[in-house]
N, C-alpha and C positions, 0 to 999 in steps of 0.2 A: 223143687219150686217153692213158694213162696206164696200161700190163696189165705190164711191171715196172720192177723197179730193185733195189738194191742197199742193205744194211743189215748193215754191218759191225762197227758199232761196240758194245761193250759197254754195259749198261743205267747201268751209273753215269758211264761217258765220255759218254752219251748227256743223262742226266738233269743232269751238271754243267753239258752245255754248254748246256742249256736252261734253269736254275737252278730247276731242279725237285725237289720230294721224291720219294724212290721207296721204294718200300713193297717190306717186307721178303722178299715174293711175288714180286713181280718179280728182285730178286735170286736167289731161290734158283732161279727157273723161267728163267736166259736163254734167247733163243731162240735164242742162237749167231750166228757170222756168218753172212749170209746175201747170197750175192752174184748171187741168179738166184729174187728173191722174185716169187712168182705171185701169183695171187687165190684166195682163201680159205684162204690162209695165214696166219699170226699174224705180225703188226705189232707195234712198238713207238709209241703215239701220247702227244700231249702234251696234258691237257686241263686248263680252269680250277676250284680248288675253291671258286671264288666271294668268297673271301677276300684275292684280290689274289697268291696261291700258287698254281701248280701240279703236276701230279705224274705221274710214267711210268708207263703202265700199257701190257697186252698187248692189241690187240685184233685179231678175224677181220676179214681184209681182205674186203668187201665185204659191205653195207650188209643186215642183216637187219631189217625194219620190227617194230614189235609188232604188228602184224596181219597178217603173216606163216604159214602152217599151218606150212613148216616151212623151214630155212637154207639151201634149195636155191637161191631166190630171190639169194641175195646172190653170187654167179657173178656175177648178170645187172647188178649194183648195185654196182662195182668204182670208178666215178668218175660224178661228179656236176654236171652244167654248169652253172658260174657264171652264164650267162645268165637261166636257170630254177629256181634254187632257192628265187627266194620266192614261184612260182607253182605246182610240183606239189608232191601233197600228200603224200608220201615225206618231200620235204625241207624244206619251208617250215618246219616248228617245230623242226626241227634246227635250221634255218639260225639261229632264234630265239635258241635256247636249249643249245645241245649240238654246239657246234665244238670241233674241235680240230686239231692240228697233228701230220705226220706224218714224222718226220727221216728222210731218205733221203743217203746216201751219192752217190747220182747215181741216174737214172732211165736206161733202153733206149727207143728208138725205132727203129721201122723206115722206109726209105727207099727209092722204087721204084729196082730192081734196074737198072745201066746195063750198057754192052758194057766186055768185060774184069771185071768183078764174078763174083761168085761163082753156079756152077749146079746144077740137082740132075743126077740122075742120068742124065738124059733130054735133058741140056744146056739146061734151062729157066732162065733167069735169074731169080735168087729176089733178094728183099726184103735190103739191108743194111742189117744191123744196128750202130745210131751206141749210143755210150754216150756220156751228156748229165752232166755235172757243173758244178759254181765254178769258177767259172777261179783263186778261191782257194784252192780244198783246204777249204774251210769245208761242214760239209754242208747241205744242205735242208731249210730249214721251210718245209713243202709245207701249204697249208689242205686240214683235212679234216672232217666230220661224223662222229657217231657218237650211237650208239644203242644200247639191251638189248633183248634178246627174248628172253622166259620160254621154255625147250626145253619142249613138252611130253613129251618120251620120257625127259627126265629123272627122275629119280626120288626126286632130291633137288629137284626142282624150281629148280633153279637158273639164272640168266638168261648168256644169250651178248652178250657185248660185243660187235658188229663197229662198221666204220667205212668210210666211202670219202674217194675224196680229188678232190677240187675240180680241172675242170680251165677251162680259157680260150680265147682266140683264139690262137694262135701270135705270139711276135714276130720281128719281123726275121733273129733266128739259130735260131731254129725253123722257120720258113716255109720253108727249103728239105728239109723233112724229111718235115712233120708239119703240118697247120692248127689243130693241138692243141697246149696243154701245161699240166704241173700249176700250178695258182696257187703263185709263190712269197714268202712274207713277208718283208720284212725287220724285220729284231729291233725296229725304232721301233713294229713293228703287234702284233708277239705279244699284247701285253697287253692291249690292247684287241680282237684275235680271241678271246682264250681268255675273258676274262669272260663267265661264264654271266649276270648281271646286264645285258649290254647287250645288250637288244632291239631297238637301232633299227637296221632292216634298213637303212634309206636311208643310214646312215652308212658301214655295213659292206658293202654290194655295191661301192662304190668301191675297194674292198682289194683286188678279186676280179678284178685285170690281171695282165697281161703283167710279167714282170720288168724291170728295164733288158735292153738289148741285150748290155750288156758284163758280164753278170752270168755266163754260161754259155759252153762251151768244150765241142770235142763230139771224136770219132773213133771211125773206123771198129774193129769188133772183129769176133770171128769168130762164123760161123754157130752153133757151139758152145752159144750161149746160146738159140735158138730151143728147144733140147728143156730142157723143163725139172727134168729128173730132173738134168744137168749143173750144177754148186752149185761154185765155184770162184775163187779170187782173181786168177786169169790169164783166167777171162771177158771184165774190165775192159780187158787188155791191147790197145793198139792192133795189128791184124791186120797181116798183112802183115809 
């Protein structure tokens, strides 16, 4: 799975590097850097406006349905498996119709805890925590769905953007980690992920693999990031 990572960059370094428009909202509303982003936090995602352009906008990290009573659901709706998304019915007309793409700076994973690793208080050997990046400094276009859902307690009746993000099999430099990881694109797929005009699933579950092997470079960092009140640009830093 895919529960954080790291969103550092600002909305127009973000939207250049995705050659996208970004609307004048997002500018004024950055969400800041964010190096210890949770779920049902605000994201920056990249979606198609149909016209061959697309554009940055803000959405709630995890996945609020329109048939939803209310945005509690989307905790539970944080990633979405490529294997099943053009069979449940959450994400099948997503999958259709309303993908998009989510830049991450590099993604956290945890790894069972070995001897000599880090323990609580009680000398229990706890979970290392790897921080997962490019091994080019380029950041992540992670696939992700997204959706609105009318608030009812709004009063402006206004609808909540969230989104989740796509995950896969693990490959070879994941597997000793994680049997998970986010789908990641490369720039040849964007445009053909983010078209809201292509419906044909059978073309686009093929997108929905394992990156190269040599795409990803990982290390160890400190416990520090498990609490997520800690928001920090030395999170990243290799431990030890």
């Amino acid at each position: 799975m895919c529960g954080r990572f790291v969103s550092a960059g600002s909305p127009d370094r973000v939207a250049a590097y995705f050659d996208t428009v970004l609307p004048t909202e997002v500018v004024a509303e950055s969400l800041g850097e964010n190096y210890n982003v949770a779920p049902t936090q605000d994201v920056y995602a990249v979606v198609g406006n149909g016209d061959g352009t697309a554009r940055l906008d803000a959405f709630h990290w995890g996945l609020v349905p329109s048939w939803a009573k209310d945005r509690k659901i989307g905790s539970k709706m944080i990633n979405a498996r490529a294997e099943t998304l053009a069979e449940k019915p959450s994400f099948k007309s997503l999958f259709r119709s309303k993908r998009c793409i989510v830049p991450m700076d590099g993604f956290y994973e945890w790894k069972a805890g070995t001897e000599g690793g880090p323990v609580n208080a009680k000398g229990k050997l706890l979970k290392q925590p790897m921080f997962i990046h490019r091994a080019d400094g380029e950041p992540l276009a992670v696939a992700g769905l997204w959706t609105r859902w009318k608030d009812p307690d709004d009063p402006e009746g206004r609808f909540l953007h969230s989104a989740t993000v796509i995950t896969t099999a693990a490959n070879a430099t994941m597997m000793p980690v994680h049997d998970r990881m986010p789908v990641i694109l490369p720039a040849s797929r964007w445009a053909t992920w983010l078209d809201p005009e292509n419906g044909d699933l059978d073309a686009l579950s093929p997108l929905l693999v394992g990156c190269d092997d040599d795409i990803l470079v990982m290390h160890e960092v400190s416990t520090d990031v498990n609490n997520v009140r800690n928001n920090r640009a030395e999170l990243v830093q290799p431990s030890g």
